[in-house]
N, C-alpha and C positions, 0 to 999 in steps of 0.2 A: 858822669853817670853813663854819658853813649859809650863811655871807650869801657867803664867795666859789663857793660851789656856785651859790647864788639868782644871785648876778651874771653867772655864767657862763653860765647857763640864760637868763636873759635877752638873754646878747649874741649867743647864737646865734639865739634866736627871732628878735629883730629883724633878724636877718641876710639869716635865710632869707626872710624877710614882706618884706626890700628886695628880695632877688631876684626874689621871684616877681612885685613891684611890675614891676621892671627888664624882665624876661621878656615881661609883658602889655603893655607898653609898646613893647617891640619889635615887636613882634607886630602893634598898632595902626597902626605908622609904617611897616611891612611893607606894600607896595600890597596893596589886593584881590584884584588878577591871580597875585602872587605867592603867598599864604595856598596849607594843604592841600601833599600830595605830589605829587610830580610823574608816580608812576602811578599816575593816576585813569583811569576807563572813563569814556567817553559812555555814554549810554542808546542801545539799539537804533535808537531811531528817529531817529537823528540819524545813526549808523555810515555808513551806504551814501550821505549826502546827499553832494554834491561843496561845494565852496568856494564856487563859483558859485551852488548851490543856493541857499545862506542867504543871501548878499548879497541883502540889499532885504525881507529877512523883519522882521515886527515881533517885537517881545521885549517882553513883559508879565510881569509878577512875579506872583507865588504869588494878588495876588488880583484880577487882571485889568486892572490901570491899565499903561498901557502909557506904556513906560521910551525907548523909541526905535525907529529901526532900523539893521539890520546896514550898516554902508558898506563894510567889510572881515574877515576871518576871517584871524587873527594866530596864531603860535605863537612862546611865551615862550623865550626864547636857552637862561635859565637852567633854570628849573621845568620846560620842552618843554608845559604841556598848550598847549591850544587854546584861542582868545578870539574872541570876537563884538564888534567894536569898535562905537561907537556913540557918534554925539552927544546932548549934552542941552543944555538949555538955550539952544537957539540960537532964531533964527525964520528958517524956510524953510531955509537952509545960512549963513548968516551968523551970528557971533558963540557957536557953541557949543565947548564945552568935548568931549575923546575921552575916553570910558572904555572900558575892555577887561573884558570879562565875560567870565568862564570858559563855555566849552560844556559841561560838564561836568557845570554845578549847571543845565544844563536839559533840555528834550523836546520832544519836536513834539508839536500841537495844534492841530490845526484852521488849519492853513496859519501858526501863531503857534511862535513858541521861547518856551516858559513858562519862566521862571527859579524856580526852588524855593524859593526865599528872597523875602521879601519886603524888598524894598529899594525905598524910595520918594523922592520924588522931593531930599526933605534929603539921604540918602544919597549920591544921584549926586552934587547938586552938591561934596559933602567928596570921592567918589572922582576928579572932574575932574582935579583936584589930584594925585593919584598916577601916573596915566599917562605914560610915560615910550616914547615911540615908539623908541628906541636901543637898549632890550628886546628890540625882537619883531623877526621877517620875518616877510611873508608869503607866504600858503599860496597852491598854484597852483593855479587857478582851476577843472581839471577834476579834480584830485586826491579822491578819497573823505574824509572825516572820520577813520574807520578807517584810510586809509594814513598820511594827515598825522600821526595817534597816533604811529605806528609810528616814525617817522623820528625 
């Protein structure tokens, strides 16, 4: 009787330890853009900018190495936040790769959108990969950051 108790106690452990495996795993294969709920706030200082504003702003991560700049400001079909599209890895406009950063995980700074997290430049090139433009539309050029939320 202990050893089918011990067996059964162990088919559930492992059961559970695959899901949570399975779980992290989805998660990981989850874009970037996608990750998080879909009512999140901007930070203040981004609320009142228009669409237009951030196009052509740089975007540096948490410890100042800058990631790119904005070409486009996107909102996700499914999730709804908002993204600061950006190439990496190209030279000049040739050969780079789109990723979509949330606005969400940044702020304004000194004429910069700081990203809160640190994401370097390994990072992008694995996010290139996830970007899927059939996701998003874009946001209308003189529209607020705050209205675009809203919609």
């Amino acid at each position: 009787m202990n050893k089918t108790l011990l067996a059964i106690a162990i088919g559930i452990l492992c059961a559970g330890l695959a899901g949570g495996v399975q779980a992290e795993a989805d998660s990981a294969q989850a874009g970037f853009e996608e990750r998080g709920p879909a009512n999140v706030s901007l930070d203040p200082s981004l609320a009142d900018l228009t669409a237009d504003d951030i196009e052509g702003m740089t975007i540096v991560n948490a410890e100042g190495e800058t990631l790119g700049e904005v070409r486009n400001v996107l909102r996700h079909d499914v999730a709804g936040g908002l993204h600061a599209l950006v190439s990496v890895n190209g030279f000049w406009i040739f050969g780079g790769s789109d990723v979509a950063l949330p606005l969400a995980d940044m702020k304004l700074e000194s004429e910069r959108l700081v990203l809160q997290e640190h994401i370097g430049q390994e990072k992008l090139d694995a996010l290139g990969t996830d970007y899927d433009e059939d996701r998003y539309s874009d946001v209308d050029g003189g529209m607020t950051l705050s209205e675009a939320m809203q919609r």
